[in-house]
C-alpha atoms as one frame of an Amber mdcrd trajectory, in Angstrom:
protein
   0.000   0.000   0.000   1.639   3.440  -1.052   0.519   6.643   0.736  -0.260
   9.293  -2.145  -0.390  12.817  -1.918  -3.112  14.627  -2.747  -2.566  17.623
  -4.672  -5.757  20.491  -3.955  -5.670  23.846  -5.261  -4.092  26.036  -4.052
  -6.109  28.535  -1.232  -8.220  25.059  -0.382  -6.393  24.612   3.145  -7.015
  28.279   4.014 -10.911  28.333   2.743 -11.097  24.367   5.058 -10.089  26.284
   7.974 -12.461  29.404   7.765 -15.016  26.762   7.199 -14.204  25.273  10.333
 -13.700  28.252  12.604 -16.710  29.793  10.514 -18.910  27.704  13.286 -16.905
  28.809  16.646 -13.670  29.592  17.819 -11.544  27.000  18.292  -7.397  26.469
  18.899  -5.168  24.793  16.425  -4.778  21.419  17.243  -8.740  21.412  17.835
  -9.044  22.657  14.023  -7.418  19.401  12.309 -11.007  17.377  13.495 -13.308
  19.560  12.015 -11.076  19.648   9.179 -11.143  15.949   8.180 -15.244  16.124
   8.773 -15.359  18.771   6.193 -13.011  17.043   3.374 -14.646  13.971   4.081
 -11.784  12.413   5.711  -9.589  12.882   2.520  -7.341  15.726   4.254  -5.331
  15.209   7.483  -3.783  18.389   8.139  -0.382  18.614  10.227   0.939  20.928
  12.095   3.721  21.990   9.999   1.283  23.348   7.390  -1.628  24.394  10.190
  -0.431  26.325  12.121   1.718  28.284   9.334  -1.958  28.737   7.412  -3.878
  30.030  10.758  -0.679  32.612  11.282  -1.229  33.717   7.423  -5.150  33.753
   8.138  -4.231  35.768  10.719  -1.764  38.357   9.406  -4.156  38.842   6.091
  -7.229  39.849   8.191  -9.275  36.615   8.117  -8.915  35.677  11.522  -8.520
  37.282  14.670  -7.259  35.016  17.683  -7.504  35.945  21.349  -5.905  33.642
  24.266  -7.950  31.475  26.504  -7.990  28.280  28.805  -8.583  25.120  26.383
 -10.616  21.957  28.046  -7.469  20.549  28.942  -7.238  23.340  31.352  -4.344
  24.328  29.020  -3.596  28.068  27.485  -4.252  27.834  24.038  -4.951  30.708
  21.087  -8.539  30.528  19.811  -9.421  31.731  16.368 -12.163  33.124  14.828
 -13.375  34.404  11.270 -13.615  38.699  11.668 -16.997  39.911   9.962 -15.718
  40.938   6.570 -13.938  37.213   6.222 -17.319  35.978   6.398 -18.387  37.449
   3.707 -15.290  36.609   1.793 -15.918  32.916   2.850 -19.001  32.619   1.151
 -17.323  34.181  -1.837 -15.060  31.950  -1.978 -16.854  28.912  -1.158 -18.838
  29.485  -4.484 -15.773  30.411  -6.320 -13.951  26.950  -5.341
């Protein structure tokens, strides 16, 4: 059995993750879940390329991230879409 890569266009991992913060805030490593759900368990996201897409979400307006106490009782950054990225999302969702 070979593991292949899938190749998505490009912007798809960014547009997964509004999706999935689109719902409620959540931190990065509770982000790769709701990720797999949406694909349909055909991506599995790791960190290496997360958390490098949620810092890029970040510095290009999309989200905004505040810090707060995970369920783990752990600090962790929480992200959210702002209210023009919304918009955008939807955009973009019919664009892709």
């Amino acid at each position: 059995m070979t593991n292949k890569r899938l190749e998505l266009p490009q912007g798809t991992l960014d547009l997964l993750i509004a999706r999935a913060v689109a719902l409620e805030p959540l931190h990065g490593w509770a982000i790769s879940e709701p990720l797999q759900q949406i694909s349909g368990d055909a991506v599995h996201v790791k960190q290496g390329s997360l958390y490098p897409a949620l810092h890029r979400l970040e510095r290009h307006g999309w989200l905004k991230a505040k810090w707060a106490i995970s369920e783990n009782n752990r600090r962790a950054k929480y992200y959210e879409l702002t209210g023009q990225s919304r918009k955008q999302l939807e955009a973009e969702t019919v664009a892709w």
